[in-house]
NUVEX-778463 format. One line per field, with one value per residue (C-alpha): x, y, z; residue in one letter. Coordinates in steps of 0.2 Angstrom, whole numbers, plus 5000, padded with zeros to 4 digits. Each point is the difference from the previous one (the first is absolute). Last residue first. Layout:
<pts>
c1 = X_...
c2 = Y_...
c3 = Z_...
aa = A_...
</pts>
This chain:
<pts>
c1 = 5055_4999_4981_4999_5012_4992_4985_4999_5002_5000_4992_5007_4990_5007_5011_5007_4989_5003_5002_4985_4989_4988_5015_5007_4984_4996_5018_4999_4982_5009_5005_4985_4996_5015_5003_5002_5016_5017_5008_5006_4981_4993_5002_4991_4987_5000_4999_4989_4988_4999_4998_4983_5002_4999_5002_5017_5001_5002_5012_4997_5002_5002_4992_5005_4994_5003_4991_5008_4988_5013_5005_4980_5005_5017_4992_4983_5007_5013_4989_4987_5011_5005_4980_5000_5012_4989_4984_5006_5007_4984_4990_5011_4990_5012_4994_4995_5002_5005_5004_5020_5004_4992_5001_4996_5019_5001_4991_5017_4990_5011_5012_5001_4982_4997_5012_4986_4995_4992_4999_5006_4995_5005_4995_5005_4994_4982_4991_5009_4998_4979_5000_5010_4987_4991_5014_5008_4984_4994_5016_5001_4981_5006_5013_4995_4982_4995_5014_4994_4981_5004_5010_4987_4987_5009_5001_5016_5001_5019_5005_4997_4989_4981_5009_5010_4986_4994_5015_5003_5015_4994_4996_5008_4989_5009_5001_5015_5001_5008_4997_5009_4996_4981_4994_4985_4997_4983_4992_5015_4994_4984_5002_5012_4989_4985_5016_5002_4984_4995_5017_4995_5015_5003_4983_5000_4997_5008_5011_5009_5017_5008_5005_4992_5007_4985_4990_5010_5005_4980_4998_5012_4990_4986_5007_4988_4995_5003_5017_5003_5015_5003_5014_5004_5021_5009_5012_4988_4984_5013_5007_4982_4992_5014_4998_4980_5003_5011_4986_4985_4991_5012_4996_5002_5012_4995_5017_4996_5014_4999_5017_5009_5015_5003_5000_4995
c2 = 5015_5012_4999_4979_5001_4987_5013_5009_5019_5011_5018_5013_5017_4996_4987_5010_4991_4984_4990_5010_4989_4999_4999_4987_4989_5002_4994_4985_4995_5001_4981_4994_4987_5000_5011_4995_4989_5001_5013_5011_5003_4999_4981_4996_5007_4991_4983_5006_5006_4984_4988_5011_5008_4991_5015_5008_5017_5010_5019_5011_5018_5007_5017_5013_5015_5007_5012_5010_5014_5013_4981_5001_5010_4991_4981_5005_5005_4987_4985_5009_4998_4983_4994_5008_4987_4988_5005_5004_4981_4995_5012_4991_4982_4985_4988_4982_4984_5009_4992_4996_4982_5002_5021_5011_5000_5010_5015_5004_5014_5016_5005_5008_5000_4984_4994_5006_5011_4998_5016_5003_5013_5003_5013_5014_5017_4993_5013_4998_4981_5002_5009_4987_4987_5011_5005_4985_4990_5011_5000_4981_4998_5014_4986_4980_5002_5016_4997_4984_5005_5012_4992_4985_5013_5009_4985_4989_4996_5005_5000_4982_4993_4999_4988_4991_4996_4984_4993_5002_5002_5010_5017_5011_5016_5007_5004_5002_5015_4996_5013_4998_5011_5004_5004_5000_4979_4997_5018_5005_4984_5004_5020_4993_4987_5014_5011_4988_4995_5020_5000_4985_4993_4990_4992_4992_4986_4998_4985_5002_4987_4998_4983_4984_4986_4991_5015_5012_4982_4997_5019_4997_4985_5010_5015_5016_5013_5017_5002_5009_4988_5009_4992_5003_4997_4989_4993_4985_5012_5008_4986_4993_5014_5001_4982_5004_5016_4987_4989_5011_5004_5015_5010_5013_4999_5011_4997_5007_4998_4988_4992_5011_5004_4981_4992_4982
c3 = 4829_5016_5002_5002_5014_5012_4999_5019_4994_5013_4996_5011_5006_5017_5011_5016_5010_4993_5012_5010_4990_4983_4990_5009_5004_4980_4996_5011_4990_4984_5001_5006_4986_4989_4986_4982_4995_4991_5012_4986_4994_4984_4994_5016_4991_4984_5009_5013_4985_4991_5016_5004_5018_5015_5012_4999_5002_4988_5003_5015_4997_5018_5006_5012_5009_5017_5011_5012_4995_4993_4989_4993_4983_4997_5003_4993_4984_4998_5004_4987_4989_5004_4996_4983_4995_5006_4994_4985_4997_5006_4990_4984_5003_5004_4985_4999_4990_4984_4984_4998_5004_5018_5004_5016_5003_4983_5009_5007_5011_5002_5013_5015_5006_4994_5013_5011_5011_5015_5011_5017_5011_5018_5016_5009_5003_5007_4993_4984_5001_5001_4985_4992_5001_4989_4988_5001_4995_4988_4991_5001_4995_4985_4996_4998_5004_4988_4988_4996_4999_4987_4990_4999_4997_4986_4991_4996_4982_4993_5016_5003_5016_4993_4984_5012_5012_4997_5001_5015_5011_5017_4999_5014_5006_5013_5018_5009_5008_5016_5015_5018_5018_4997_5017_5015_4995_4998_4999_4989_4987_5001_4997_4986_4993_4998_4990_4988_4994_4997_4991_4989_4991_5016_5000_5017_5013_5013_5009_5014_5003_5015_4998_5010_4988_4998_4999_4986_4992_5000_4991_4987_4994_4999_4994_5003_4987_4993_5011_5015_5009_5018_5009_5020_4994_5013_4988_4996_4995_4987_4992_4999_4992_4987_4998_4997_4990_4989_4991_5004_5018_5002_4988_5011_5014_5015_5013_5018_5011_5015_5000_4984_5010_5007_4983_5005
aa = X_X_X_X_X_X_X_X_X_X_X_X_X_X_X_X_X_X_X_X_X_X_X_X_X_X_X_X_X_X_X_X_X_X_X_X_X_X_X_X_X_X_X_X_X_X_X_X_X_X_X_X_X_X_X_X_X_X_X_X_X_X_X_X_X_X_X_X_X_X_X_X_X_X_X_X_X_X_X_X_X_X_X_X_X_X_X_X_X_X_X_X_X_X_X_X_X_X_X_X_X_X_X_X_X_X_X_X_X_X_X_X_X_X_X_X_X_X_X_X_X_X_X_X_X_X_X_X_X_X_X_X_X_X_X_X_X_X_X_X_X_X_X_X_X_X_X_X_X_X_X_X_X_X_X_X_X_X_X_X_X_X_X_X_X_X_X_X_X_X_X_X_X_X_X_X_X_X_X_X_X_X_X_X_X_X_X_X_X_X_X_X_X_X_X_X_X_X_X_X_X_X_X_X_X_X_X_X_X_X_X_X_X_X_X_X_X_X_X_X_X_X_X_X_X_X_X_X_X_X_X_X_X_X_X_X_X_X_X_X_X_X_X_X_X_X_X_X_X_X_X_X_X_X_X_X_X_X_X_X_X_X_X_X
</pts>
């Protein structure tokens, strides 16, 4: 257990999805009183919450909905007095499917899906720090970090999406925005909020492992120096440190955790 974050308030959002729920986790094991506002619960995630006896509140909420927002806040003060931690991590992510190639490419994508990706993945994370925020200013302290990605250095290889040529998938270009756009607003808020004692950061974590198609592990692990996609956990030690007072001194910075994949 991180001694310095025992009984901080951590509001992940997102965080009933694939890596909000480690992130939660991570945070509720180092002493954190966690806070996952997501648009619905996870079953399975919520018998580990029991089983394992975390820490662990669960609400409800719309985060590109101001209105939303700020009723979870009033809630979430009345529940806990503070907001000590913040990680933006909401997203859209689109899992490989064939079906959605043609909604997915640039050349066809509709306003609405745009739209609606931007909405979740970076005006929730503006509305969210700036809301959340509110509270850290009349505080003068707190910490904000933002997930990235590796997608947010570099460009989508859209050829990983590919089995003998056609396309098998896509990585949407509102992800790649979204990311990119996602270490700006690090950098804003991390020179802006500094007269507040606030700190920003963000990491850019590269794939995960997670039973991918044979094909695409193969061209992957290609990609990256370390000849392999991220193992389960492995960024949850970076989260902790950035998130902590071992990193006190740590701001506007954008870690990148991709086995190398950004340098080649």
């Amino acid at each position: 257990m991180t001694k310095d974050l025992k009984n901080k308030v951590a509001i992940i959002t997102g965080g009933s999805g694939f890596l909000g729920m480690q992130f939660c986790k991570t945070l509720a094991e180092n002493g954190c009183l966690v806070v996952n506002i997501d648009k619905k619960k996870n079953k399975s995630f919520e018998k580990i919450i029991r089983l394992k006896k975390l820490k662990i509140k669960f609400f409800k909420c719309n985060i590109t909905n101001e209105k939303d927002l700020l009723n979870t806040k009033r809630k979430i003060i009345k529940s806990f007095n503070k907001i000590d931690i913040l990680i933006n991590n909401a997203c859209n992510d689109y899992k490989p499917n064939k079906k959605d190639i043609k909604k997915l490419k640039l050349e066809s994508l509709s306003n609405n899906v745009w739209q609606n990706d931007i909405d979740v993945g970076l005006t929730g994370s503006f509305l969210c720090t700036k809301i959340f925020g509110q509270t850290m200013i009349k505080q003068k302290k707190g910490v904000i970090l933002n997930i990235s990605s590796d997608l947010g250095i570099i460009s989508p290889n859209q050829n990983l999406y590919k089995v003998k040529g056609k396309e098998v998938s896509i990585k949407p270009v509102t992800y790649s925005i979204i990311k990119h756009a996602i270490i700006g607003l690090t950098k804003y808020t991390a020179t802006n909020w500094a007269e507040h004692n606030i700190r920003c950061n963000a990491i850019c974590p590269g794939g995960m492992f997670n039973n991918q198609d044979k094909n695409f592990l193969k061209k992957i692990k290609n990609l990256i120096p370390m000849n392999r996609m991220a193992k389960f956990k492995e960024f949850n030690s970076s989260i902790v440190y950035l998130v902590s007072d071992a990193s006190s001194y740590v701001n506007g910075h954008s870690l990148v955790i991709d086995g190398g994949r950004s340098i080649w």
